[in-house]
C-alpha positions as CSV (number, residue, x, y, z in Angstrom):
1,X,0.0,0.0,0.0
2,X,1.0,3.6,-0.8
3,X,2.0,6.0,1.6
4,X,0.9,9.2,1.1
5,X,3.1,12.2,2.2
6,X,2.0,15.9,2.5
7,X,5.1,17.1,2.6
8,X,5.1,18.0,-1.5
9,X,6.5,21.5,-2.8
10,X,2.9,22.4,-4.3
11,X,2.2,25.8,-2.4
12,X,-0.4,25.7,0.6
13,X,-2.5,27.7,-1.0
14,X,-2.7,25.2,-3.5
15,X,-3.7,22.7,-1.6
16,X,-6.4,24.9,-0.1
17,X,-7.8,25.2,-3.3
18,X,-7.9,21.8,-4.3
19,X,-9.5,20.8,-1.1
20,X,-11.6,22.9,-1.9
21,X,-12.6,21.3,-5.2
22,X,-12.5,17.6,-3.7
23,X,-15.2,19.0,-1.5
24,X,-17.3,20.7,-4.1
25,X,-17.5,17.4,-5.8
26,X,-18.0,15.1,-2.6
27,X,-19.7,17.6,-0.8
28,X,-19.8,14.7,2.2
29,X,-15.9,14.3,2.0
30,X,-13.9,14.4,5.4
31,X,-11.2,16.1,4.0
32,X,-9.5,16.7,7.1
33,X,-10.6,13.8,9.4
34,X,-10.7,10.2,8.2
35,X,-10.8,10.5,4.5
36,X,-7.5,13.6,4.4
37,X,-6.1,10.4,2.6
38,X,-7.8,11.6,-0.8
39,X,-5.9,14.9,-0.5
40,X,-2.7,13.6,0.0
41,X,-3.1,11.4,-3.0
42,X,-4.3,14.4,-4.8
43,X,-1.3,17.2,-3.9
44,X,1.2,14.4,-4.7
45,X,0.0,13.6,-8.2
46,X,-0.9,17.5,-9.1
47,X,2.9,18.1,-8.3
48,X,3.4,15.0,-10.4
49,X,1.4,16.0,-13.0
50,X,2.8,19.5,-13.1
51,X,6.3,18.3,-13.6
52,X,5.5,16.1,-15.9
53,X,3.0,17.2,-18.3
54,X,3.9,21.8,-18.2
55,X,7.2,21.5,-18.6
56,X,7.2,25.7,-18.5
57,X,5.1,25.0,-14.7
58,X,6.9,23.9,-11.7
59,X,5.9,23.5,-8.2
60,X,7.5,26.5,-8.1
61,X,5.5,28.2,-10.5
62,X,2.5,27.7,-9.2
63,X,3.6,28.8,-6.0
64,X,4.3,32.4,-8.1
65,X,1.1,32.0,-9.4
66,X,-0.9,31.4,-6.1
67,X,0.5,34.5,-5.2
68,X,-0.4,36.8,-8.3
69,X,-3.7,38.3,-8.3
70,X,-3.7,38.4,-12.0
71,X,-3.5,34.5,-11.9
72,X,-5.4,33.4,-9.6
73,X,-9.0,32.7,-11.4
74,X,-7.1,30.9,-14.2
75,X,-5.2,28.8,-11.6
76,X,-8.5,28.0,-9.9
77,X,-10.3,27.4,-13.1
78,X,-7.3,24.7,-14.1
79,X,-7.9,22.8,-10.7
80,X,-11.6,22.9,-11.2
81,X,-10.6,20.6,-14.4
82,X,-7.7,19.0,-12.8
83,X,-9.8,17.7,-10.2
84,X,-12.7,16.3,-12.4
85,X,-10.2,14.4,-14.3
86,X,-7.8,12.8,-11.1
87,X,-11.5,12.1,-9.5
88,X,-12.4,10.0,-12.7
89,X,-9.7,8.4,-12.5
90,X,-9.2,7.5,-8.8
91,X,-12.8,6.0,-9.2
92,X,-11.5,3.9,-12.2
93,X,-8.2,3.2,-11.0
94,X,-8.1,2.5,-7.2
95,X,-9.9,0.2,-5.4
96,X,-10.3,-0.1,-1.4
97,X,-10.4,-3.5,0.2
98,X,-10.4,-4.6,3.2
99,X,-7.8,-7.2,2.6
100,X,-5.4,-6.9,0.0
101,X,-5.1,-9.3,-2.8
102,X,-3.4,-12.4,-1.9
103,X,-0.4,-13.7,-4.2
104,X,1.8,-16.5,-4.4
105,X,4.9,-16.7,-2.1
106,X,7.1,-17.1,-5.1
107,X,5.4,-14.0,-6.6
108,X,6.1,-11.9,-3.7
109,X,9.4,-13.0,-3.6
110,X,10.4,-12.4,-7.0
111,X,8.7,-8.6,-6.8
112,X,10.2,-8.1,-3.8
113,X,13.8,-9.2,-5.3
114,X,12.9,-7.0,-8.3
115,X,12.2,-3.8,-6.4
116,X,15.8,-4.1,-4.8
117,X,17.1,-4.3,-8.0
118,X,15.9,-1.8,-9.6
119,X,15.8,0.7,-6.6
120,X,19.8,-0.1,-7.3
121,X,20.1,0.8,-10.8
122,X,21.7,3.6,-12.1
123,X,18.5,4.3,-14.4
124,X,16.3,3.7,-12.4
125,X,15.1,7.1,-12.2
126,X,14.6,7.8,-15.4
127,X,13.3,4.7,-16.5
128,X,10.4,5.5,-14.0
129,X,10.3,9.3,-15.7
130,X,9.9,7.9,-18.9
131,X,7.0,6.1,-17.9
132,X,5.4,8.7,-15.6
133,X,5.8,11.1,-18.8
134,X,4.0,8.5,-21.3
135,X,0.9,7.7,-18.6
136,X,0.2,11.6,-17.9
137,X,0.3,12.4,-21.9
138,X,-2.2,9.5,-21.8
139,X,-4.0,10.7,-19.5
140,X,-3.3,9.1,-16.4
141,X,-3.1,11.7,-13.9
142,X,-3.9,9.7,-11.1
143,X,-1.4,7.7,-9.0
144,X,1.1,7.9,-12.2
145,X,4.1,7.2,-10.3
146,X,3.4,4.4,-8.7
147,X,2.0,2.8,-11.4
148,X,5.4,3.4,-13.7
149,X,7.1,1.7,-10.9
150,X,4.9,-1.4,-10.9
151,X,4.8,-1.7,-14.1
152,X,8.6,-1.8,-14.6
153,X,9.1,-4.3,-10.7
154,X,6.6,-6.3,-12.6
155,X,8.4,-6.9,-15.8
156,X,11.5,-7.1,-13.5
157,X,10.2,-9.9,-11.1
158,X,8.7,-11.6,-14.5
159,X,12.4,-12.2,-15.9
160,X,13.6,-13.2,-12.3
161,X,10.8,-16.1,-12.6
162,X,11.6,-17.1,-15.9
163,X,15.3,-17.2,-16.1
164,X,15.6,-18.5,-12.4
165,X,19.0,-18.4,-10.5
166,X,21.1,-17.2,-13.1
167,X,19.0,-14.2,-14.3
168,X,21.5,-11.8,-12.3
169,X,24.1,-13.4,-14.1
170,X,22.6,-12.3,-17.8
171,X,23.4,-8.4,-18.3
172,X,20.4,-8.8,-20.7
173,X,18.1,-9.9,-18.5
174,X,17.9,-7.2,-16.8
175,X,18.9,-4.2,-19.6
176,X,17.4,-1.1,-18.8
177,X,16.5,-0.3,-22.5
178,X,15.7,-3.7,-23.1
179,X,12.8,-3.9,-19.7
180,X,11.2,-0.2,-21.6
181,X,10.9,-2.0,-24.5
182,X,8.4,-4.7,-23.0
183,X,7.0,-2.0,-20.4
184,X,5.8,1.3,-23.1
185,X,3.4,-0.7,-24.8
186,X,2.0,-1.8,-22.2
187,X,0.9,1.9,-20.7
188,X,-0.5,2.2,-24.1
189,X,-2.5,-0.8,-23.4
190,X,-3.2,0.2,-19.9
191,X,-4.8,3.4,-21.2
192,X,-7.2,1.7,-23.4
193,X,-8.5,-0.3,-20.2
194,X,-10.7,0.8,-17.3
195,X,-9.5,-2.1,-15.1
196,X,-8.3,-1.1,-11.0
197,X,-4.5,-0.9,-10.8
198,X,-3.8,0.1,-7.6
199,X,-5.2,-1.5,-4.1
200,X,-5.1,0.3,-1.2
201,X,-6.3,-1.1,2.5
202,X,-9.3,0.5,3.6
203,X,-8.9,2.5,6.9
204,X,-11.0,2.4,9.8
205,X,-14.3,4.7,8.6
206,X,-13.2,5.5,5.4
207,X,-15.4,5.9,2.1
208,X,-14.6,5.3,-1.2
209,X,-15.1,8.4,-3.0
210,X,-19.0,8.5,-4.9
């Protein structure tokens, strides 16, 4: 499960405003009590989204732009649209559970293996960039950098399975250029698909959003 962090560069007053839009549409939302989960989602994939997708707009800019009065409409009117768009997708994308899926121990082990490996490589970064880039120009604003990482551990932990012992032993098993090659199309197809991707363990008193 995810762990969401508040502690983003997106300006405060950012975040105000956005709260204020995930309360106009879920006008029942506890968006400071039990459900202030949502919003932490939300500011870390708008600062996401704003690296990724305006190049010319960084979390610093919009901190500039929070602060000019000539700005501040069109910055409000962007969220209003922002919002609609991660909200759709949050519905189509994450699920809550109560228990999270169960896998096979092998599975496990092989992601887990696979997530060490790649957290060592020296492209791992922008490996994950290049996928974060594809998925937002796709229009995947929601949870886009965790799914570029799954999506690359899973391809990762699927050559670990298949080639066994030895697959640290191949330098092609594990090529970074060679793992992009299997994982780009696959965002394509991901896109095309209104299918969950991401799980997350429902907390105590927490509602999905309707």
């Amino acid at each position: 499960m995810p762990n969401a962090q508040t502690s983003t560069s997106v300006n405060p007053i950012v975040i105000s405003w956005l709260a204020k839009e995930l309360k106009g549409e879920i006008p029942d939302l506890d968006i400071q009590g039990t459900e202030k989960r949502l919003l932490d989602f939300a500011c870390i994939d708008l600062e996401t989204y704003l690296e990724t997708k305006i190049e010319t707009m960084s979390p610093k800019d919009t901190e500039k732009l929070a602060k000019a009065q000539d700005h501040k409409q069109e910055l409000r009117a962007f969220l209003k649209v922002w919002t609609n768009q991660w909200l759709e997708k949050w519905r189509e994308r994450v699920t809550l559970c109560q228990k999270m899926p169960q896998f096979s121990l092998a599975h496990v082990k092989a992601k887990k293996k696979a997530k060490k490996i790649f957290e060592h490589m020296k492209q791992a970064q922008e490996m994950k960039d290049m996928v974060i880039q594809k998925l937002v120009n796709n229009g995947e604003v929601c949870m886009a950098e965790l799914i570029a990482e799954n999506l690359i551990i899973e391809e990762m932990a699927t050559r670990l399975r298949i080639e066994g012992k030895n697959a640290e032993n191949k330098k092609t098993v594990f090529d970074p250029w060679d793992i992009m090659k299997e994982v780009m199309p696959r965002v394509t197809q991901i896109t095309e698909r209104k299918t969950p991707l991401i799980h997350l363990k429902l907390m105590m008193d927490a509602q999905s959003p309707k």
